[in-house]
C-alpha positions in Angstrom: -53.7 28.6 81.6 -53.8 30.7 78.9 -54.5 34.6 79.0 -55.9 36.1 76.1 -58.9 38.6 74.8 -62.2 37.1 75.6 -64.2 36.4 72.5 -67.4 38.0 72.3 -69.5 34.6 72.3 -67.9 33.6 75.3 -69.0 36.8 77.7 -72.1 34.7 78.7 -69.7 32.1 80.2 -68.0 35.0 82.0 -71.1 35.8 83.8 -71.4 31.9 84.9 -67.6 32.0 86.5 -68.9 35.0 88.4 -71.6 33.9 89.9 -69.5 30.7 90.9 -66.8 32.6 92.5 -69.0 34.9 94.6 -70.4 32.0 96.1 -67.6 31.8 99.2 -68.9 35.5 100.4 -72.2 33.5 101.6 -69.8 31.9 104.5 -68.2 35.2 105.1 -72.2 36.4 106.2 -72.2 38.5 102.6 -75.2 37.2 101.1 -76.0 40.1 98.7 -72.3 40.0 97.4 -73.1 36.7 96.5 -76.4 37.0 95.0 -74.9 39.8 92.9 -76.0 39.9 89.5 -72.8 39.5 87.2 -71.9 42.4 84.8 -74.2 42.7 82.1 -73.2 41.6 78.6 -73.7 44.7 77.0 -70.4 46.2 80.0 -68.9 43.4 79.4 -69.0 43.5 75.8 -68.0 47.3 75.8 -65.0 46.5 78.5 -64.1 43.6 75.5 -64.5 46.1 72.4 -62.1 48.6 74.3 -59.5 45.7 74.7 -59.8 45.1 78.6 -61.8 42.1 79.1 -59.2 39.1 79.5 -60.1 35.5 80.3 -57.9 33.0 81.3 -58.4 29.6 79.3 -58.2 26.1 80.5 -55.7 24.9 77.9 -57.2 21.5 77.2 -60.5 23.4 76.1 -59.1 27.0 76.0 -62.9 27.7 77.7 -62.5 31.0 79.9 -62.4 29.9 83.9 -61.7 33.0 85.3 -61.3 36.9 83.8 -60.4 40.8 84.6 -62.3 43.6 83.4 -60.4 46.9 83.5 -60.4 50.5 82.5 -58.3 53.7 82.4 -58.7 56.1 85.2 -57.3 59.0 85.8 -53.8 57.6 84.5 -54.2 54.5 85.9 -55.8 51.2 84.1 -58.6 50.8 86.7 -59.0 47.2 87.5 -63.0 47.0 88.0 -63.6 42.8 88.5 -61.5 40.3 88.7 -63.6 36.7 89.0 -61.9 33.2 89.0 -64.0 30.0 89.1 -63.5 28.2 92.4 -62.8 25.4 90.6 -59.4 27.3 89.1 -58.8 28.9 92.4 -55.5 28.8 94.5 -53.2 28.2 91.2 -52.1 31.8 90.4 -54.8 32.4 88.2 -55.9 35.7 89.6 -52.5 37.1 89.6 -51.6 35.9 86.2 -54.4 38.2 84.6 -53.3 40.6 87.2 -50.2 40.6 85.7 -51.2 40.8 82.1 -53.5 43.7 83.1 -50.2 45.4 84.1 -48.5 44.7 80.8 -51.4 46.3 78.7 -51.5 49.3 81.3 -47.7 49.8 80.2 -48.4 49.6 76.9 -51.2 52.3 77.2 -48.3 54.3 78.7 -50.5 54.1 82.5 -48.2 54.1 85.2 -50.5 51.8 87.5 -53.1 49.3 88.2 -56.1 50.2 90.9 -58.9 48.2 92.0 -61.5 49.1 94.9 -61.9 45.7 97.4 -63.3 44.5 100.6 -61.2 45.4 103.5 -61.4 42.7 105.3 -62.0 39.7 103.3 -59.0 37.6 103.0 -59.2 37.0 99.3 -59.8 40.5 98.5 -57.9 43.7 100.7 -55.4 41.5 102.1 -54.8 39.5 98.9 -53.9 42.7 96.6 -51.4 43.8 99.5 -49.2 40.5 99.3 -49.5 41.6 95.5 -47.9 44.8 96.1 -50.8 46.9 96.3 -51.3 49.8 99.3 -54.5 50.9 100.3 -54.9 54.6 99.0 -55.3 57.3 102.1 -58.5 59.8 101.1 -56.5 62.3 100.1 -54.4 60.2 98.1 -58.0 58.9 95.6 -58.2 60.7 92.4 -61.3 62.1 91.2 -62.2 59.2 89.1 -61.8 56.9 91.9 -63.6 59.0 94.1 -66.5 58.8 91.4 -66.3 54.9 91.8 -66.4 54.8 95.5 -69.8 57.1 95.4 -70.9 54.7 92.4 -70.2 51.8 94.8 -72.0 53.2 97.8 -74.4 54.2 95.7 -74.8 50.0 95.5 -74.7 49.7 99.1 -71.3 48.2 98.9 -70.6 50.1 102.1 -72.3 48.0 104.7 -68.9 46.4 104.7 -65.3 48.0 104.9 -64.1 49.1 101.3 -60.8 50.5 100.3 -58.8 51.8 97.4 -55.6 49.9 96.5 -52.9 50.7 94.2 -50.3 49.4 92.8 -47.3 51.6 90.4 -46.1 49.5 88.0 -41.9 49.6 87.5 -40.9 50.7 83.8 -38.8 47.4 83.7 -41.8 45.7 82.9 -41.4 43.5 86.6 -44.8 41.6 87.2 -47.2 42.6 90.0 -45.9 40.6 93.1 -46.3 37.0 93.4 -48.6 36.2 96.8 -48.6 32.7 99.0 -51.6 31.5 96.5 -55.2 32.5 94.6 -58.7 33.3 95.9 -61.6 32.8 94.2 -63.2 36.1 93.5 -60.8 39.2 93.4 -61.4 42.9 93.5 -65.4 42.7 94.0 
C-alpha cells in the first residue's frame, strides 16, 4: 500500500470504500451506521484542499482502498473518519494511515491524534486502545471535542456507547502502536 494525498477526482471512490466498510455494523444490529451516507464531496474535498484527506493505494493500480480524514482541534490533529474497504481489511491498512496522520500532526507542530469511536465495537473503541489510544475522562475533552460529541449526538450517534480517545504523539517521531491486526471501518 501506498499512502499519499487523495486526488481530487478520486473523492467519489472514497465515498464507495465507505459505504463498503460500514457494511459489518449491520451484523453488530447498527443498521443506520451502515446505511450512513458517506461524507459529502464538497467535506471531503475541503478536508483534501487543507492537506488532510489521505488514501491508501493498491500499488498495482495505486486506486485509493481505504482513507483518513482529519483536522486540527484544539492542538490536536482530530482524526474525523478513518474507512478501509473490507476487501483491504486485517493488513495494517488502518494503522498505516493512522500513522501517517501522526507524522503530518508533527509536522503541524500538534502534539496528538484524537478521534471519537464506538465503545464497544471491536473494530473501533477497542481497536484505537491496542493503538495506544486512552479514552478521554469528561473533564479531560477540550472544548472542540466537546463541540463534536454535541455535533455527534446531534446525529443520533448516541443510541450506542461513544467515547473520546487520544493518543500523544512522542517528539521522536515513534509510530502510533502496532495492534494484533486491521478492521474494516475505523473511528466512525
Amino acid at each position: 500500500m501506498r499512502i499519499r494525498p487523495a486526488a481530487s477526482g478520486e473523492l467519489p471512490a472514497l465515498q464507495d470504500v465507505e459505504r463498503a466498510a460500514g457494511a459489518p455494523f449491520r451484523d453488530l444490529g447498527m443498521a443506520d451506521i451502515a446505511d450512513d451516507e458517506p461524507p459529502a464531496l464538497d467535506a471531503l474535498e475541503r478536508c483534501r484542499r487543507a492537506g488532510h484527506c489521505w488514501v491508501a493505494a493498491d500499488e498495482r493500480d495505486d486506486r485509493p482502498v481505504a482513507y483518513l480524514i482529519a483536522a486540527p482541534v484544539d492542538g490536536a490533529l482530530h482524526v474525523e473518519q478513518v474507512s478501509v474497504h473490507p476487501g483491504a481489511a486485517r493488513r495494517g491498512v488502518g494503522r498505516e494511515l493512522l500513522a501517517h496522520a501522526a507524522a503530518r500532526a508533527r509536522e503541524e507542530g500538534l502534539t496528538a491524534l484524537t478521534l471519537t469511536t464506538f465503545a464497544d465495537v471491536p473494530w473501533n473503541a477497542p481497536y484505537y486502545a491496542r493503538l495506544g489510544f486512552r479514552t478521554l475522562t469528561e473533564p479531560e475533552l477540550t472544548p472542540g471535542l466537546r463541540r463534536i460529541r454535541a455535533e455527534e449526538a446531534g446525529h443520533g450517534l448516541d443510541r450506542w456507547p461513544r467515547v473520546c480517545m487520544r493518543v500523544d504523539l512522542p517528539h521522536d517521531g515513534t509510530a502510533v502502536g502496532r495492534p494484533s491486526g486491521d478492521a474494516g471501518r475505523l473511528p466512525r
